[in-house]
ZAMARGU-4260 file (C-alpha; in steps of 0.2 Angstrom, whole numbers, plus 5000, padded with zeros to 4 digits):
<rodrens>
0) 5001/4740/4778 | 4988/4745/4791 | 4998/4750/4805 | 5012/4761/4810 | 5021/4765/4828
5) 5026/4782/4832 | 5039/4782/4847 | 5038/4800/4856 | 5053/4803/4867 | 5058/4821/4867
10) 5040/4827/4856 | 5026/4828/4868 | 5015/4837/4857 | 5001/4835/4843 | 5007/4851/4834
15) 5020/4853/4822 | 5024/4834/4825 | 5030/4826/4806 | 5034/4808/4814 | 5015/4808/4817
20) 5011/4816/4802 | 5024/4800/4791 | 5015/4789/4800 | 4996/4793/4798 | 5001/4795/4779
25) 5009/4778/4777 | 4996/4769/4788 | 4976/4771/4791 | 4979/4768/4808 | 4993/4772/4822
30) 5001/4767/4838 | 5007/4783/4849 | 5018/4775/4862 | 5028/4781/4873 | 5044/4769/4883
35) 5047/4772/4902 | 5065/4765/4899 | 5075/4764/4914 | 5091/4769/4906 | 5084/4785/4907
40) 5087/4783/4925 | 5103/4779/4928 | 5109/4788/4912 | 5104/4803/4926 | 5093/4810/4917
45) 5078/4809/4927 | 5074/4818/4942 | 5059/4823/4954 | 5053/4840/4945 | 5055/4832/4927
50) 5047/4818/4930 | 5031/4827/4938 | 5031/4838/4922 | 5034/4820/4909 | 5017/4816/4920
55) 5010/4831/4913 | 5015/4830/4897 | 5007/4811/4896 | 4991/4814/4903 | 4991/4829/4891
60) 4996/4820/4875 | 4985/4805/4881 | 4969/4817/4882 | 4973/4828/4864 | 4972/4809/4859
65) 4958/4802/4864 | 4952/4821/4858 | 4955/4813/4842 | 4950/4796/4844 | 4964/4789/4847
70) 4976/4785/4863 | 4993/4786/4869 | 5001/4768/4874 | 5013/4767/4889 | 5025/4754/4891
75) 5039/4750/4904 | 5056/4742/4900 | 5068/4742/4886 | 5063/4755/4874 | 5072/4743/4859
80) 5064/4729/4866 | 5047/4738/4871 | 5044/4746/4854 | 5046/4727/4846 | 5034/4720/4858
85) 5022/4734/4852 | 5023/4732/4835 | 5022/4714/4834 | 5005/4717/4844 | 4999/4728/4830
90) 5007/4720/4815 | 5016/4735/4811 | 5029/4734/4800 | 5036/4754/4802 | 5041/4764/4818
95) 5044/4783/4815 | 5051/4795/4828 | 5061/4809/4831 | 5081/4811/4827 | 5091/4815/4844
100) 5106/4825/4849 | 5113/4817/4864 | 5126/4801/4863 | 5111/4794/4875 | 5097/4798/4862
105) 5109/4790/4849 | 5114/4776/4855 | 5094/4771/4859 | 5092/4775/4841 | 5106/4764/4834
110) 5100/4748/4847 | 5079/4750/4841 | 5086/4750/4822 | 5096/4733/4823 | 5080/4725/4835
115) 5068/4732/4823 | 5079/4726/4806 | 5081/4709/4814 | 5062/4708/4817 | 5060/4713/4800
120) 5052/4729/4804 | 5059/4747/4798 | 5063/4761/4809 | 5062/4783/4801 | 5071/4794/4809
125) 5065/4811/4806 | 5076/4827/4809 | 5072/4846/4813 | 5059/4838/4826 | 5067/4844/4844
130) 5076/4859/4836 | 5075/4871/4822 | 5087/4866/4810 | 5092/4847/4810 | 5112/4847/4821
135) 5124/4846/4807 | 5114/4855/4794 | 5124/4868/4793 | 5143/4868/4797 | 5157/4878/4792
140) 5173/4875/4779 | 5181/4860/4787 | 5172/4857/4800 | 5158/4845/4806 | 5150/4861/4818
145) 5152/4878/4823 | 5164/4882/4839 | 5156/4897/4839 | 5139/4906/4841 | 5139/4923/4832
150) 5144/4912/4814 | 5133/4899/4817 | 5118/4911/4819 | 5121/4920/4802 | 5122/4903/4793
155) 5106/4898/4806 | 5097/4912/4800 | 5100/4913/4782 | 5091/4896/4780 | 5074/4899/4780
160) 5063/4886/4793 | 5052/4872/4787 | 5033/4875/4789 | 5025/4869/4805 | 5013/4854/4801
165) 4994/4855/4807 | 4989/4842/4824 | 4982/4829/4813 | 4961/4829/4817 | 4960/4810/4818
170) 4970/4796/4826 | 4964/4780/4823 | 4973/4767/4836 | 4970/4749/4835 | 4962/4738/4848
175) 4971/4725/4858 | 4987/4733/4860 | 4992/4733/4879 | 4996/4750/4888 | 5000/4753/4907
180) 4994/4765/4915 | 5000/4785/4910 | 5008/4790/4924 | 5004/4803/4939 | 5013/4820/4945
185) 5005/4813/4961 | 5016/4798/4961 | 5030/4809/4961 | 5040/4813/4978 | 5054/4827/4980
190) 5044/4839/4967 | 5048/4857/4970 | 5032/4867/4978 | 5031/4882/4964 | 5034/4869/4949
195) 5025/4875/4931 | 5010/4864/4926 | 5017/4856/4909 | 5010/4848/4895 | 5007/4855/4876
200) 4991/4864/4881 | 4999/4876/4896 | 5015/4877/4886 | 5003/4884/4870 | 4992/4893/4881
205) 5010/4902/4886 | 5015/4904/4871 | 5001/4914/4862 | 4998/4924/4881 | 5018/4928/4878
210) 5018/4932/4861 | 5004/4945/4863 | 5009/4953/4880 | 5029/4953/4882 | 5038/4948/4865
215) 5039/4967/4861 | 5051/4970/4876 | 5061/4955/4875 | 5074/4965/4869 | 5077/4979/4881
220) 5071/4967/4898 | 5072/4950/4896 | 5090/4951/4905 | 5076/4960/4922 | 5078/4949/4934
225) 5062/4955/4944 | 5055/4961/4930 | 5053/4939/4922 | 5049/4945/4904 | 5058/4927/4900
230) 5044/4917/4890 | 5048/4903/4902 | 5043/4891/4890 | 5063/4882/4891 | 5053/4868/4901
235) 5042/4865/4887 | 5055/4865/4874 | 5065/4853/4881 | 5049/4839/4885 | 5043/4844/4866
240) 5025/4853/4871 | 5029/4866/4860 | 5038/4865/4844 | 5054/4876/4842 | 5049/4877/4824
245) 5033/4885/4830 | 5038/4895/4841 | 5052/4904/4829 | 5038/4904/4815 | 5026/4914/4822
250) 5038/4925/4832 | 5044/4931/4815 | 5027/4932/4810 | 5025/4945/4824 | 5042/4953/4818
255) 5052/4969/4827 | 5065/4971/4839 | 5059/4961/4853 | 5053/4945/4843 | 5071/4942/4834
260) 5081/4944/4849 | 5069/4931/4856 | 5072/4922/4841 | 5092/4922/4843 | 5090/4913/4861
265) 5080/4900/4852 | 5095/4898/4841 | 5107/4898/4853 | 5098/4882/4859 | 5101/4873/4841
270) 5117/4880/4843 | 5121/4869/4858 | 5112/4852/4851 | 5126/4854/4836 | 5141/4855/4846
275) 5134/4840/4857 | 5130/4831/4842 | 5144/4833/4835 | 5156/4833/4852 | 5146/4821/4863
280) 5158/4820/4876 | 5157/4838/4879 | 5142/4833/4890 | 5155/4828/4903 | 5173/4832/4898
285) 5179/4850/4892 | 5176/4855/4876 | 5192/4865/4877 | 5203/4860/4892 | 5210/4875/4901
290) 5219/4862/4915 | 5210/4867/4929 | 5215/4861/4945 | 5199/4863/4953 | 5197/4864/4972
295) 5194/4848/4982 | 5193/4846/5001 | 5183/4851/5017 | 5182/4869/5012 | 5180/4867/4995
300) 5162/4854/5000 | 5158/4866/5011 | 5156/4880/4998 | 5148/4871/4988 | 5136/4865/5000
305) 5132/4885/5004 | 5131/4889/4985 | 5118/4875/4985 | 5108/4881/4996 | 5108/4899/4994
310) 5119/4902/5010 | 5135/4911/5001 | 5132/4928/5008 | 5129/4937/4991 | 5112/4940/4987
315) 5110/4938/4970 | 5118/4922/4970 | 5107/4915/4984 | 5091/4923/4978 | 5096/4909/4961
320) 5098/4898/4970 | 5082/4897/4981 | 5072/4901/4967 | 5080/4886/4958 | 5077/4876/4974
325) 5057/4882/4973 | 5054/4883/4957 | 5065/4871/4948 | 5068/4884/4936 | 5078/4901/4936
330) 5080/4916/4926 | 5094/4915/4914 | 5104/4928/4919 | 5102/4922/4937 | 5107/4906/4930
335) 5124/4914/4922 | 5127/4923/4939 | 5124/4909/4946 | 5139/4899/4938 | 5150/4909/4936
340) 5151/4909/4956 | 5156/4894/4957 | 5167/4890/4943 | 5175/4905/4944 | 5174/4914/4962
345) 5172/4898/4972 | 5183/4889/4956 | 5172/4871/4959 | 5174/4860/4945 | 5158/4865/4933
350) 5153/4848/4933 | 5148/4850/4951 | 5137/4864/4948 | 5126/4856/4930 | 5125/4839/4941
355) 5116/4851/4955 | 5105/4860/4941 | 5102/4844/4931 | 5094/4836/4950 | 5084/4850/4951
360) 5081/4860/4935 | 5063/4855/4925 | 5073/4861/4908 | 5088/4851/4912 | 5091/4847/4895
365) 5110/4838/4893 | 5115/4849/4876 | 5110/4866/4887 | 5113/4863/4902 | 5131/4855/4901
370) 5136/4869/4886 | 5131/4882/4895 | 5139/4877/4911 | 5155/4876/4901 | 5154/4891/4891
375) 5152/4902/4910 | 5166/4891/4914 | 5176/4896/4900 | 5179/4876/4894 | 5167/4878/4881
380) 5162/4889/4867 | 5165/4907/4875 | 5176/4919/4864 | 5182/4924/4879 | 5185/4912/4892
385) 5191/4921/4908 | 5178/4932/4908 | 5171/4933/4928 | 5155/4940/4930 | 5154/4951/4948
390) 5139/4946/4957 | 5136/4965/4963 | 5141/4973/4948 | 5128/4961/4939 | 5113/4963/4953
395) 5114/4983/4952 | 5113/4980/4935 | 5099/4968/4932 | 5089/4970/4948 | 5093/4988/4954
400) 5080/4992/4967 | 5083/4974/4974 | 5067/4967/4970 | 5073/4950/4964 | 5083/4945/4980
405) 5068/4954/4990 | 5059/4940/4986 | 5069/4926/4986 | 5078/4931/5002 | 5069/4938/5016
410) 5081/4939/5029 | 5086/4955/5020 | 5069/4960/5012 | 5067/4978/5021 | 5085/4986/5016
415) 5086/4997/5001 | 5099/4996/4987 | 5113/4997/4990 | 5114/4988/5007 | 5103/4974/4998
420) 5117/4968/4987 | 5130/4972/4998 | 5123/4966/5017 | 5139/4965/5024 | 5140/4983/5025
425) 5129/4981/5041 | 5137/4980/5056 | 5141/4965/5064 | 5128/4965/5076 | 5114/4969/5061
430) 5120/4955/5051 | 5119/4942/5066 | 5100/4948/5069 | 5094/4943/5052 | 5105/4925/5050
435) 5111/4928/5034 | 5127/4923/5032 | 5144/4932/5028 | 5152/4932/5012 | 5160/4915/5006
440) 5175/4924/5001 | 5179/4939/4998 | 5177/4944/4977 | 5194/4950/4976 | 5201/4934/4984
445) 5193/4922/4973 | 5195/4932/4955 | 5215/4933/4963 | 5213/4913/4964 | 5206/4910/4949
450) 5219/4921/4939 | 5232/4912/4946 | 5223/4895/4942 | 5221/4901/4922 | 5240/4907/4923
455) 5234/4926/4919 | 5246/4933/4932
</rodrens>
């Protein structure tokens, strides 16, 4: 055989990439594709800020590549059907790629295997490529997952991670084999104005000026919601620039306090691809049905509509929520504040608020985004799932001088703590001057509401 097909989806990197690494072994020479498959659309899934950063990522791919000698071939349409077409081109008789999480990412993988085997062509799955540990590795007594987190990460940390693999230094492509054009962040309308530049080399650039600067305080600051000591490298884990092998590899190469902790958020994120693998409809459904009877109606759309944009009248809240709107990104505890607003203040169906996220979010990654939606909303995996979080309590806590919402909401930017977190302490006429709205509702009236919806009173 002289020529193999490597199908990135969810892997847009060199580094640490075994599918690449099969295929250079079994062939002299490679095909590095990538399918722009329309179901990926109107599966939902695609959205202004990712696709500027999938632009990225290409163009990035497409020049470590040629770097090499090689190229990345584009193609639009049916990935089964695309993939077929390629490798008919090229005579190539094997397709490696990565294994997926999602029912989506399944299902594609189930359809290219019966269009490659009836074209008399193979398809290799390879696991452990988008997470750490492979979903379903490891699961408890009588069980295909773990429900919960604390368990799962001492059984996710007693097995020790493969090796990350070297960027190969050569690829050898074959000629003739048609690609369109990679695509452009330019072409891309709607993109939010403070969007990260993406692609493997700013995601590794991150990642070693990260490692060397900030790890050491993850523990103690990464909940700082001015302070930003997040790695912010979530976008780049979900396109694949940056292997999540890697990354926990060389964080316990560093070692200490700081890097582990760091290291348990990555596995919380292998946590969530092993209940969605194992639970796919948790993506839309509850993974543990409280019987919610969330609010419908005018007032209901209406709060949702403020929580949207930033309007609700509680800073913190709105301060997420703009710099979502700006960035296309937000701190993770802003994003917990965030949610638990409007599941459990506003009590707006969760799905409402992970559709929002997913439009706008460039990690919107299904397994995180969904499960963690549901864990705030108490449907998920939380051990205690009527937990609310106050949005004072938490931004005295995580941004005590005010310096997050300072600058994300400037109609409040000159008051001090604690007026910034609490601006309807102004008087009425104070309040009007600046056009920031009054609390929603009040806290006591929703966490009353929500009580009475989960039957705790």
């Amino acid at each position: 055989m002289n020529v193999s097909v490597v199908l990135f989806t969810s892997d847009l990197r060199l580094h640490d990439h075994r599918p690449l690494r099969a295929a250079l072994e079994s062939a002299p020479q490679v095909v590095p594709l990538f399918v722009r498959d329309p179901a990926v659309d109107r599966a939902g899934f695609a959205a202004p800020n990712r696709l500027a950063f999938l632009a990225d990522c290409l163009a990035d791919l497409d020049a470590g590549l040629r770097d090499r000698g090689g190229r990345l071939v584009v193609r639009h349409g049916d990935t089964a059907a695309e993939v077929c077409a390629v490798a008919r081109e090229a005579d190539a008789d094997e397709v490696h790629t990565a294994a997926g999480c999602s029912g989506f990412a399944r299902g594609r993988e189930q359809r290219l295997r019966r269009a490659l085997e009836s074209d008399g062509r193979r398809l290799y799955v390879h696991d452990g490529v988008v997470t750490v540990l492979p979903a379903g590795e490891v699961t408890p007594g009588g069980s295909d997952h773990f429900a919960l987190f604390t368990p799962y990460y001492r059984r996710w940390s007693a097995e020790p991670p493969r090796s990350p693999v070297a960027a190969p230094r050569a690829v050898p492509v074959p000629h003739g084999v048609r690609s369109d054009e990679v695509p452009a962040r330019d072409a891309v309308e709607g993109v939010s104005d403070g969007l990260a530049v993406g692609g493997e080399s700013e995601g590794r650039r991150r990642l070693g000026a990260w490692m060397s600067r900030h790890v050491d305080a993850y523990e103690d600051r990464h909940d700082d919601l001015a302070g930003d000591l997040t790695s912010r490298l979530s976008p780049y884990l979900h396109f694949g620039a940056v292997s999540a092998t890697e990354l926990v590899h060389r964080a316990r190469t560093r070692g200490g306090p700081g890097a582990e902790a760091f290291v348990r958020q990555v596995c919380w994120r292998d946590f969530h691809h092993q209940v969605l693998n194992a639970r796919p409809r948790s993506a839309t459904r509850d993974y543990r049905p409280r019987h919610d009877r969330w609010r419908h109606g005018q007032r209901a759309e209406a709060d949702l509509r403020a929580w949207k944009e930033g309007r609700t009248g509680y800073p913190v809240v709105d301060a997420a929520m703009r710099q979502l709107a700006h960035e296309g990104w937000m701190h993770n505890r802003a994003r917990l504040v965030a949610a638990s607003f409007l599941t459990k203040t506003l009590y707006l169906d969760w799905r409402t608020g992970a559709r929002h996220f997913l439009d706008l979010l460039v990690d919107g990654d299904v397994a995180d985004n969904q499960l963690n939606w549901q864990w705030v909303a108490g449907t998920g995996t939380d051990s205690r799932p009527n937990r609310v979080l106050n949005p004072v309590l938490q931004a005295k806590k995580y941004d005590p001088v005010g310096a997050y919402v300072r600058r994300w909401v400037p109609e409040l930017a000159d008051l001090e703590p604690p007026l910034i977190h609490e601006p309807w302490k102004l008087t009425a006429a104070e309040r009007a001057s600046r056009g920031y709205p009054d609390p929603t509702v009040a806290l006591a009236d929703g966490l009353a509401r929500f009580r009475r919806a989960r039957g705790l009173d």
